[in-house]
N, CA, C and O atoms as a GROMACS GRO file, in nm:
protein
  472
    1UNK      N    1  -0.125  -0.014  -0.448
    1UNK     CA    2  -0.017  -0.110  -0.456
    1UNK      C    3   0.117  -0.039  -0.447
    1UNK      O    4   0.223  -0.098  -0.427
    2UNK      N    5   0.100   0.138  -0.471
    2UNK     CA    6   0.253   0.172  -0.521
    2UNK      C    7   0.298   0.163  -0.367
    2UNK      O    8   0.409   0.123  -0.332
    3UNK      N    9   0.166   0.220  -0.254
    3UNK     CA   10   0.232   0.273  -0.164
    3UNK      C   11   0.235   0.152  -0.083
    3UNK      O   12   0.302   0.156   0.020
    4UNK      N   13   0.188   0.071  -0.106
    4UNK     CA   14   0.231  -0.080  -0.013
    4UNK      C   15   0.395  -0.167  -0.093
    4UNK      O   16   0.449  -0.266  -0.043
    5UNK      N   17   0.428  -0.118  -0.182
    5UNK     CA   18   0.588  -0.156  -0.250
    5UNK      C   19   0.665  -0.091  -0.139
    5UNK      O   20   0.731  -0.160  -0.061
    6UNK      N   21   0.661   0.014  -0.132
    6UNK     CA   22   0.729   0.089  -0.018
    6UNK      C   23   0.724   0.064   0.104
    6UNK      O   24   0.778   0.144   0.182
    7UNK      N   25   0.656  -0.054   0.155
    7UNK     CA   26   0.662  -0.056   0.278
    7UNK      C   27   0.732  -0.258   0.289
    7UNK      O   28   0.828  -0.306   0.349
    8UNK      N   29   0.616  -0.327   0.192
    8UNK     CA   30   0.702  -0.427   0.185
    8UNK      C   31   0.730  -0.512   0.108
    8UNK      O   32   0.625  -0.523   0.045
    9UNK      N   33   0.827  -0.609   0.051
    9UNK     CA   34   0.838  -0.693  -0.032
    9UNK      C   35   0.764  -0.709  -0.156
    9UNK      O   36   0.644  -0.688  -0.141
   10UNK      N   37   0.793  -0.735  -0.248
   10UNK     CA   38   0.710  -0.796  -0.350
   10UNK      C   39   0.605  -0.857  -0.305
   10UNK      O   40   0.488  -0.821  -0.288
   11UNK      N   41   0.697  -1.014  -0.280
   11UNK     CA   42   0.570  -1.123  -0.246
   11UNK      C   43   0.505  -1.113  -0.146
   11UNK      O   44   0.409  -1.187  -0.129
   12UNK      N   45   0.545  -1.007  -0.043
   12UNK     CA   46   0.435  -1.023   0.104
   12UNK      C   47   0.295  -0.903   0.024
   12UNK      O   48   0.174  -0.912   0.047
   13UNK      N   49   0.374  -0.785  -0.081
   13UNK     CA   50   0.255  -0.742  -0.109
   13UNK      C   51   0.148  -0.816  -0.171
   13UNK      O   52   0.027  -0.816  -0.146
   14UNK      N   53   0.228  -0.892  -0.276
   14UNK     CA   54   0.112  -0.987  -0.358
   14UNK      C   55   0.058  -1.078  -0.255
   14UNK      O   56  -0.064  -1.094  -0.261
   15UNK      N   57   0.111  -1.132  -0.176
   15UNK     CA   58   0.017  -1.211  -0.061
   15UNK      C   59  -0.096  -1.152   0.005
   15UNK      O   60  -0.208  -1.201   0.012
   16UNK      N   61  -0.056  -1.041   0.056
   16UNK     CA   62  -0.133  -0.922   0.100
   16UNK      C   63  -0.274  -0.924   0.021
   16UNK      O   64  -0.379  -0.963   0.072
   17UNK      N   65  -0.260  -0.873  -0.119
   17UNK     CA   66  -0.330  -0.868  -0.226
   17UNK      C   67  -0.414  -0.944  -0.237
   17UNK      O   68  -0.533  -0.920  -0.215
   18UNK      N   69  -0.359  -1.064  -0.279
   18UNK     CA   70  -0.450  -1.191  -0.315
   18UNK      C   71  -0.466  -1.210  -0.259
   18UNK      O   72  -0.582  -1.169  -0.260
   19UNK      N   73  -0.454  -1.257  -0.160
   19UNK     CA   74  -0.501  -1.355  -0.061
   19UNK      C   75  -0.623  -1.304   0.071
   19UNK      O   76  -0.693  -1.371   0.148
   20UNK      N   77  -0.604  -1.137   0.048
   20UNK     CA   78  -0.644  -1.082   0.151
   20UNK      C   79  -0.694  -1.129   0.323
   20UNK      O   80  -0.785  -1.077   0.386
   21UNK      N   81  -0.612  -1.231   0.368
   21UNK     CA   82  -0.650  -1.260   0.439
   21UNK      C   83  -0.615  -1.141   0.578
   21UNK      O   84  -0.561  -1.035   0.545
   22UNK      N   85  -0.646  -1.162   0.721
   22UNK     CA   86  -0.612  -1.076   0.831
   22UNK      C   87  -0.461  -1.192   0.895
   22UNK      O   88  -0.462  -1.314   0.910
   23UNK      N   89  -0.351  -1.096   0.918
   23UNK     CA   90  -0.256  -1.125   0.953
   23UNK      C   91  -0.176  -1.057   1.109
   23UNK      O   92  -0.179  -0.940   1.147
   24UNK      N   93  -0.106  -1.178   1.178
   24UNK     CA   94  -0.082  -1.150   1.278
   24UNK      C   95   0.006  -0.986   1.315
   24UNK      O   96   0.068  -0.919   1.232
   25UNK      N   97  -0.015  -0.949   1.472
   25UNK     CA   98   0.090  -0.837   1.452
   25UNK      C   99   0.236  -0.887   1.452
   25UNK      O  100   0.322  -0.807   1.413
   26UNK      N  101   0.268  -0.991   1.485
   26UNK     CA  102   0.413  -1.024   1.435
   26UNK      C  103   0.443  -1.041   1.340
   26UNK      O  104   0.561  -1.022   1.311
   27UNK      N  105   0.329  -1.094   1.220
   27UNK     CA  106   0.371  -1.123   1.081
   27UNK      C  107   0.325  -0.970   1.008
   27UNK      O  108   0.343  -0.961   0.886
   28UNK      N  109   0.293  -0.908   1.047
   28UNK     CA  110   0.287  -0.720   1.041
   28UNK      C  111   0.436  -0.715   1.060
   28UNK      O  112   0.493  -0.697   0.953
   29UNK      N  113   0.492  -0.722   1.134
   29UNK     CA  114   0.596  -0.705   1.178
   29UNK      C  115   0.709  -0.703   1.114
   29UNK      O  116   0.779  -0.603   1.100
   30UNK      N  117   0.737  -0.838   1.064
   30UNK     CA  118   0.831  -0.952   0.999
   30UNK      C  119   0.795  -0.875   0.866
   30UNK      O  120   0.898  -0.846   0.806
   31UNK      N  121   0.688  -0.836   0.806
   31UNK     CA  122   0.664  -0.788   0.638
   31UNK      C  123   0.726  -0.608   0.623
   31UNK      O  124   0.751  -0.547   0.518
   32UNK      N  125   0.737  -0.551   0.789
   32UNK     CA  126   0.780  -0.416   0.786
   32UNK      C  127   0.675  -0.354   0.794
   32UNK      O  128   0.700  -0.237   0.766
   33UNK      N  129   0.523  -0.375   0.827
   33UNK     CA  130   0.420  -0.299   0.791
   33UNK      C  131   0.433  -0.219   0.972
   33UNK      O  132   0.387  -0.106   0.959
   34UNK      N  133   0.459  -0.232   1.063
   34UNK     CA  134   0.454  -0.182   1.187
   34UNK      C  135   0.595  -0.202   1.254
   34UNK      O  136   0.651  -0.310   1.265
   35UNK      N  137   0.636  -0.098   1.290
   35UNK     CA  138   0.727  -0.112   1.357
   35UNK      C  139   0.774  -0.162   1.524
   35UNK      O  140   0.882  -0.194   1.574
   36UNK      N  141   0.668  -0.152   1.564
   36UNK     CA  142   0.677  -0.251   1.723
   36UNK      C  143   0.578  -0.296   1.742
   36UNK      O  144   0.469  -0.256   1.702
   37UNK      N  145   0.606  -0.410   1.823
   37UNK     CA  146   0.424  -0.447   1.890
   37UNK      C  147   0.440  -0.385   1.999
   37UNK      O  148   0.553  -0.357   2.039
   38UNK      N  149   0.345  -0.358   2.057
   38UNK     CA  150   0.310  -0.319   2.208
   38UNK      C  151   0.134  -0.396   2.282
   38UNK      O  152   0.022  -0.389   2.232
   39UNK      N  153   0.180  -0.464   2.416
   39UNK     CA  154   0.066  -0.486   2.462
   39UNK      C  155  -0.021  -0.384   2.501
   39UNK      O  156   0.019  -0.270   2.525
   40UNK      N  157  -0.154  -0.422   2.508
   40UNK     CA  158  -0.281  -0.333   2.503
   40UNK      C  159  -0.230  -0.252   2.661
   40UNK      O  160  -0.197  -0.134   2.673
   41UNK      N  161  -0.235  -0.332   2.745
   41UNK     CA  162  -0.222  -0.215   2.897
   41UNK      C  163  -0.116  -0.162   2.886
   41UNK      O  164  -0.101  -0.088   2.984
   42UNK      N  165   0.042  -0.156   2.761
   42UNK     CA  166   0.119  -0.093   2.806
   42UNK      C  167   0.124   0.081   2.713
   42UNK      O  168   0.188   0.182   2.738
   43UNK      N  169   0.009   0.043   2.584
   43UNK     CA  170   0.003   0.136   2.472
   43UNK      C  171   0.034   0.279   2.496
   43UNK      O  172   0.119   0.335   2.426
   44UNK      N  173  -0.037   0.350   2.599
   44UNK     CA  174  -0.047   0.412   2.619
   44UNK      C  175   0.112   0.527   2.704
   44UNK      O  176   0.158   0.639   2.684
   45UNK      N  177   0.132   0.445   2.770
   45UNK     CA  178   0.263   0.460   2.788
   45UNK      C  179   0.349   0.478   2.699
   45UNK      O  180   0.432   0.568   2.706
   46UNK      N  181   0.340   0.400   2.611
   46UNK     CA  182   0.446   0.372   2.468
   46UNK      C  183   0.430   0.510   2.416
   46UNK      O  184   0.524   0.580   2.380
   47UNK      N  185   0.284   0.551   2.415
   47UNK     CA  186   0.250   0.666   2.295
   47UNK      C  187   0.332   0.788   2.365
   47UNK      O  188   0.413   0.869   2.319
   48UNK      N  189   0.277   0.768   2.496
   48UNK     CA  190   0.372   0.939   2.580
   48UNK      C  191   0.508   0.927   2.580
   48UNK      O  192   0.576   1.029   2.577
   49UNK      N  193   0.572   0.786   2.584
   49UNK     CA  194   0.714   0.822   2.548
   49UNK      C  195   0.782   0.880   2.434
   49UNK      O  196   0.870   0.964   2.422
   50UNK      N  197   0.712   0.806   2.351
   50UNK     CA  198   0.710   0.857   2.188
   50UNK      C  199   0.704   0.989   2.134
   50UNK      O  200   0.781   1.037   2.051
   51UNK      N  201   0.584   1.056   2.198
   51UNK     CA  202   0.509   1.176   2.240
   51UNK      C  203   0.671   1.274   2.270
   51UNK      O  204   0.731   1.333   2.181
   52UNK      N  205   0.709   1.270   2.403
   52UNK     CA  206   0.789   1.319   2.510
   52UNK      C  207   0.928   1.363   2.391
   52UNK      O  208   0.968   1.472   2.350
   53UNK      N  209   0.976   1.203   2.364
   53UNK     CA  210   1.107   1.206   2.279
   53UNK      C  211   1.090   1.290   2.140
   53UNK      O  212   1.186   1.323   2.070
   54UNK      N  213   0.932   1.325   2.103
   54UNK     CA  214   0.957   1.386   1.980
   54UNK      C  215   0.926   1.523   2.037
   54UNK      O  216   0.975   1.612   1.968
   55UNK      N  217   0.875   1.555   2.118
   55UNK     CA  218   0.868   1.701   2.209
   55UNK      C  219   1.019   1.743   2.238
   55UNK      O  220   1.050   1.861   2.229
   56UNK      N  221   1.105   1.653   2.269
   56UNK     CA  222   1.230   1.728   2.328
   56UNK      C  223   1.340   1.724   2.202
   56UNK      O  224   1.455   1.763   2.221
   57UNK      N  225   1.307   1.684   2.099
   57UNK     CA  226   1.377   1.753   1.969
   57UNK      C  227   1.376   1.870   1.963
   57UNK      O  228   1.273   1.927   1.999
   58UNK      N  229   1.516   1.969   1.904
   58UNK     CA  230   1.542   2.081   1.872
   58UNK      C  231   1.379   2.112   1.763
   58UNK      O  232   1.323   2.028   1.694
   59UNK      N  233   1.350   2.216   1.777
   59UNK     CA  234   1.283   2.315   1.668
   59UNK      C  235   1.330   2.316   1.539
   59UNK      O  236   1.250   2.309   1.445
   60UNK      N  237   1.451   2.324   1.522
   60UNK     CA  238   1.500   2.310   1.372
   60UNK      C  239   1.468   2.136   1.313
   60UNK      O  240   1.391   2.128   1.217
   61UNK      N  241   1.507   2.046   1.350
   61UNK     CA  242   1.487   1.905   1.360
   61UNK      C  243   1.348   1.897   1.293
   61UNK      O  244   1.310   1.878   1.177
   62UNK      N  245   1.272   1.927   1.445
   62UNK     CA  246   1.130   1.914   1.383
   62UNK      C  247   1.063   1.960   1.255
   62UNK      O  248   0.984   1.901   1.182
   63UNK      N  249   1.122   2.097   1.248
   63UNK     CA  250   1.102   2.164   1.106
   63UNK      C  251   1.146   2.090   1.005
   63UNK      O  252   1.051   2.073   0.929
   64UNK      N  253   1.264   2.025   0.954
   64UNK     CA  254   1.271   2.001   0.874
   64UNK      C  255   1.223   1.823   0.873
   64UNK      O  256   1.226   1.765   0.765
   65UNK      N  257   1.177   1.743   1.009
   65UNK     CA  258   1.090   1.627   0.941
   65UNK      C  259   0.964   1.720   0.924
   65UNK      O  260   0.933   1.681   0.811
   66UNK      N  261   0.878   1.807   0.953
   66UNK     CA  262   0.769   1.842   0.893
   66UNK      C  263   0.852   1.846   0.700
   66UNK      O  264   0.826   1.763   0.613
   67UNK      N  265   0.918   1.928   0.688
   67UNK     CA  266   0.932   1.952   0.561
   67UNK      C  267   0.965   1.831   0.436
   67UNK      O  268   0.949   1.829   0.314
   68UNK      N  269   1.027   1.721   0.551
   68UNK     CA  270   1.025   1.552   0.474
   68UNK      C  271   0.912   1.529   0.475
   68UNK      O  272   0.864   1.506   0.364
   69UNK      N  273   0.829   1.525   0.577
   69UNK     CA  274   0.690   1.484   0.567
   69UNK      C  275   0.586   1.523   0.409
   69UNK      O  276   0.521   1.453   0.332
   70UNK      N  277   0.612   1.656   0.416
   70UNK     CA  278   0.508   1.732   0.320
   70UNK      C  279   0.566   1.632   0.194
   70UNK      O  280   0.499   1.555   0.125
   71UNK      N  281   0.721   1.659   0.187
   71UNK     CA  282   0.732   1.614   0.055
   71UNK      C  283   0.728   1.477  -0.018
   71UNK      O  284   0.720   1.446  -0.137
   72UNK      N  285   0.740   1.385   0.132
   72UNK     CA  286   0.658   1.253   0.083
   72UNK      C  287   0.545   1.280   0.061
   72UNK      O  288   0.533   1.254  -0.058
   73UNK      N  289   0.427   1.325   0.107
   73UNK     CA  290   0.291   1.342   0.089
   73UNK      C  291   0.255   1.346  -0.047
   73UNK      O  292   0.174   1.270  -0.098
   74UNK      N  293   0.343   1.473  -0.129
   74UNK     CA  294   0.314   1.514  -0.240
   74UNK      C  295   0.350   1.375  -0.323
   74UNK      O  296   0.262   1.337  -0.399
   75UNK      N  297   0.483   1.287  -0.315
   75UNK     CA  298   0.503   1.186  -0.370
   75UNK      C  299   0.397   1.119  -0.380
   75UNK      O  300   0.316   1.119  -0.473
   76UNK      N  301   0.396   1.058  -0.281
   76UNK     CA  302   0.265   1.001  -0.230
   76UNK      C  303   0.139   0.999  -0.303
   76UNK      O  304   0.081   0.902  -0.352
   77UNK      N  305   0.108   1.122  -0.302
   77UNK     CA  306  -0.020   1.200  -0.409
   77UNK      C  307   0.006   1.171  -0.523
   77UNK      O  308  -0.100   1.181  -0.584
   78UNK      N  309   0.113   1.129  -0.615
   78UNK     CA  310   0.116   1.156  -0.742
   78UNK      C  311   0.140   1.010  -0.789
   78UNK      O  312   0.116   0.971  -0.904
   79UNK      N  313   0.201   0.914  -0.663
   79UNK     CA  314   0.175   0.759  -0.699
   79UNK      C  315   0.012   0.733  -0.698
   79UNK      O  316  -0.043   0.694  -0.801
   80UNK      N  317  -0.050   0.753  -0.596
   80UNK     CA  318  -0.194   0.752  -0.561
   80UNK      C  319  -0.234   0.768  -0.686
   80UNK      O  320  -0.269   0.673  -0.756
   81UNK      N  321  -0.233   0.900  -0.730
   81UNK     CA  322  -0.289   0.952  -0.928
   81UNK      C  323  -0.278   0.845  -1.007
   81UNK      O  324  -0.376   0.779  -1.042
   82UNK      N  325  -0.140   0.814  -1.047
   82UNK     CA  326  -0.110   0.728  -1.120
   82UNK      C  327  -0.160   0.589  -1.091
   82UNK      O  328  -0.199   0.522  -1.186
   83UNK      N  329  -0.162   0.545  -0.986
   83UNK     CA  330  -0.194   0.409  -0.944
   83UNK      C  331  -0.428   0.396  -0.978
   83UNK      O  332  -0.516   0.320  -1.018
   84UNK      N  333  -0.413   0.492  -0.938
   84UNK     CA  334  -0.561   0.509  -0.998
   84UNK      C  335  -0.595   0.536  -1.149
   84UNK      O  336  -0.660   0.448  -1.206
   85UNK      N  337  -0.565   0.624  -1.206
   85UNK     CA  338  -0.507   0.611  -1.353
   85UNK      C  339  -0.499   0.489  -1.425
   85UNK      O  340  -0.588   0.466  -1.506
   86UNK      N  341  -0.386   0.387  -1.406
   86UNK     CA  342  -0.318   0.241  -1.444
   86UNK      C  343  -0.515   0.154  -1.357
   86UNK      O  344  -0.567   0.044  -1.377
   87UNK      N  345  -0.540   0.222  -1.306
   87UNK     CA  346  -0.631   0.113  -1.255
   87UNK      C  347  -0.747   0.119  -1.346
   87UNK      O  348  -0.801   0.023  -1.400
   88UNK      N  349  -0.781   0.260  -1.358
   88UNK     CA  350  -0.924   0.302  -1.489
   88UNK      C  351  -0.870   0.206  -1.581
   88UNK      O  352  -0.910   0.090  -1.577
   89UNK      N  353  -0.765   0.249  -1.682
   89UNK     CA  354  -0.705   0.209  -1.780
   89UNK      C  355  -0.723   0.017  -1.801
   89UNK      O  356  -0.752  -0.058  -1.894
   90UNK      N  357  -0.701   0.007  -1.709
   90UNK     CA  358  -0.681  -0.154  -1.672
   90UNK      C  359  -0.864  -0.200  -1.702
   90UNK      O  360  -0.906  -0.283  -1.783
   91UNK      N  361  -0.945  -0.109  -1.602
   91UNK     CA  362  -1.072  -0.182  -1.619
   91UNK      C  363  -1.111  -0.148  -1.691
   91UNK      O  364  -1.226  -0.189  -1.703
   92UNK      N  365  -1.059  -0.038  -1.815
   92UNK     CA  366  -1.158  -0.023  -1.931
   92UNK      C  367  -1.144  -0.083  -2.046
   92UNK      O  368  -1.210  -0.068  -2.149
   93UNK      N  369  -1.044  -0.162  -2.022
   93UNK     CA  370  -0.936  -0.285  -2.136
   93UNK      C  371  -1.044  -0.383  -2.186
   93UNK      O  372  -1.130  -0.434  -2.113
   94UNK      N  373  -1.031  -0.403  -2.317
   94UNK     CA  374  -1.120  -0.506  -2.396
   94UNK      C  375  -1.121  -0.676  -2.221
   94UNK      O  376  -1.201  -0.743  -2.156
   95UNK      N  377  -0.942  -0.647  -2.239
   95UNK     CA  378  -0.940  -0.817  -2.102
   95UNK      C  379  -1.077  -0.789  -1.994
   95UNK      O  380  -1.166  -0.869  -1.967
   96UNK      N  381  -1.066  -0.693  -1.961
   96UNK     CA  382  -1.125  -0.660  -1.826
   96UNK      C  383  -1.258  -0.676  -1.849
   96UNK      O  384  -1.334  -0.706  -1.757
   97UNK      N  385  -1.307  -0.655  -1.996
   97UNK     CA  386  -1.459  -0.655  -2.013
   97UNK      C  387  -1.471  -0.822  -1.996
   97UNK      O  388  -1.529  -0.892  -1.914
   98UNK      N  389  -1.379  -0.856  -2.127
   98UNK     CA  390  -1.393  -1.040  -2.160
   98UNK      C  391  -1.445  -1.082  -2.012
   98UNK      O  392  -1.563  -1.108  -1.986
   99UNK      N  393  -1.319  -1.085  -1.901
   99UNK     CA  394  -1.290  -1.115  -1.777
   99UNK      C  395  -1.409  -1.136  -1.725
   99UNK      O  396  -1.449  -1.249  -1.700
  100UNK      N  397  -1.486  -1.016  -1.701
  100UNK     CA  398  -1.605  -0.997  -1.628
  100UNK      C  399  -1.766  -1.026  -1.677
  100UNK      O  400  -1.868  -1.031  -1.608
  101UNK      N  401  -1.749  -1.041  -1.823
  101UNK     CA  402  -1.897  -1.125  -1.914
  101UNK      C  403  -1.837  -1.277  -1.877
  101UNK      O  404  -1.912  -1.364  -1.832
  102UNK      N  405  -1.694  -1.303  -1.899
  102UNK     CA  406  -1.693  -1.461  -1.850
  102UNK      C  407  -1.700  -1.504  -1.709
  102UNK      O  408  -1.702  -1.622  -1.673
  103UNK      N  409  -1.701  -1.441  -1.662
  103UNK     CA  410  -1.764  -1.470  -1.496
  103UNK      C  411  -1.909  -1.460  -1.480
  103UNK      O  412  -1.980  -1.548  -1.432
  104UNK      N  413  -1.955  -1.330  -1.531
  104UNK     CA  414  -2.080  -1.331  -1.499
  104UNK      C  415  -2.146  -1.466  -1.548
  104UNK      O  416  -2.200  -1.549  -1.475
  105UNK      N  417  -2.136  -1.471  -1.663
  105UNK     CA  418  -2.177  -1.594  -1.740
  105UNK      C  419  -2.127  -1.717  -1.752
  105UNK      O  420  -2.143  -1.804  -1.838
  106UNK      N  421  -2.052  -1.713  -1.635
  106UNK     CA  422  -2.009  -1.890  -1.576
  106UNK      C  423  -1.943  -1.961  -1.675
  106UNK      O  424  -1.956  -2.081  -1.696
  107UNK      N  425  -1.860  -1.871  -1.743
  107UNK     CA  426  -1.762  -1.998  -1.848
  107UNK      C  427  -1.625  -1.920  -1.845
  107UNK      O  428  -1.605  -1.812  -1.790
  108UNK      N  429  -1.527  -2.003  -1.922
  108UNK     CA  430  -1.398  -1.943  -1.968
  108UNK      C  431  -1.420  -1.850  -2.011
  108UNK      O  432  -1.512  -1.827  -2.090
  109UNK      N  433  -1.320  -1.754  -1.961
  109UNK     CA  434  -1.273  -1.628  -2.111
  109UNK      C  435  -1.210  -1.671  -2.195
  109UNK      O  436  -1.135  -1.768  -2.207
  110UNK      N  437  -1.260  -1.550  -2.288
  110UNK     CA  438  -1.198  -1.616  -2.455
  110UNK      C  439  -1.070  -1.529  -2.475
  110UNK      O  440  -1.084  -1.437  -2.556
  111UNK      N  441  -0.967  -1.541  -2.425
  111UNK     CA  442  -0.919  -1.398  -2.453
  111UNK      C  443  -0.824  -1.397  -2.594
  111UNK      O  444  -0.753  -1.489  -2.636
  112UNK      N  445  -0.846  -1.267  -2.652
  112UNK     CA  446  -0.797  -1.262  -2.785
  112UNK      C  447  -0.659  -1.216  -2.812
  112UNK      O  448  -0.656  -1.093  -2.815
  113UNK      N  449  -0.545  -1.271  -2.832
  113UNK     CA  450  -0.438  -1.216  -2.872
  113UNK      C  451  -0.416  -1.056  -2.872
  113UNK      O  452  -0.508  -0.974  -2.877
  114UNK      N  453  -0.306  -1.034  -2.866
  114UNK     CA  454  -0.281  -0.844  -2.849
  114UNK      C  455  -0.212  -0.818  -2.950
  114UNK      O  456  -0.093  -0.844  -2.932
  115UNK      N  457  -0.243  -0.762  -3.084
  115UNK     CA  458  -0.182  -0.686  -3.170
  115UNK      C  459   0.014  -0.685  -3.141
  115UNK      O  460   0.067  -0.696  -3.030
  116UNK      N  461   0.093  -0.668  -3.284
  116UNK     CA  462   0.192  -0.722  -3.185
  116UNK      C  463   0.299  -0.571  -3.222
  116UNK      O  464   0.408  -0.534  -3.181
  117UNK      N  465   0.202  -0.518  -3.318
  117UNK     CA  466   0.204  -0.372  -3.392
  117UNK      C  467   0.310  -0.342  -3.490
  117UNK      O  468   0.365  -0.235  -3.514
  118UNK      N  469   0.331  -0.484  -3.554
  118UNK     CA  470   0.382  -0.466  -3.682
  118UNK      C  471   0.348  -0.421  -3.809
  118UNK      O  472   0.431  -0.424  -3.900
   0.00000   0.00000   0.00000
């Protein structure tokens, strides 16, 4: 979820989320998840231009988006941790048990108030 905040909206992520449905490449688009469409016979083309224009960047340039690159990565890595982390945590929660005996067993959850730690 951390690394889909970063790409778009709140509510298009929670739509995303819940709803999981498959969405158009324009509405990819419109949420920020892709940055162009391109038709299928022209793709290829697209890629060698793309290709070409990042080939004829200076050497220094390139060096230092490699060096942005790495250091999103590492970001990246340490939301990933955490976002997995918050996720154990989450399913090992008294809710998460309730949640899932009241499904299995086809009724409401009972859920119990949270200490308020006074």
């Amino acid at each position: 979820m951390a690394l889909l905040h970063r790409q778009v909206r709140d509510r298009d992520a929670r739509e995303l989320l819940l709803l999981g449905e498959l969405i158009s490449a324009e509405r990819a688009k419109e949420m920020g998840l892709v940055n162009r469409i391109v038709a299928q016979e022209e793709l290829m083309d697209e890629v060698l231009a793309l290709a070409d224009g990042h080939a004829r960047r200076s050497t220094g340039r390139r060096s230092h988006e490699k060096s942005s690159r790495r250091a999103l990565a590492f970001l990246i890595q340490r939301w990933v941790r955490r976002g997995v982390a918050a996720s154990f945590d989450a399913r090992d929660s008294s809710e998460a048990r309730e949640g899932v005996a009241a499904f299995l067993e086809k009724r409401n959850p009972s859920w119990q108030p949270k200490p308020t730690g006074r």
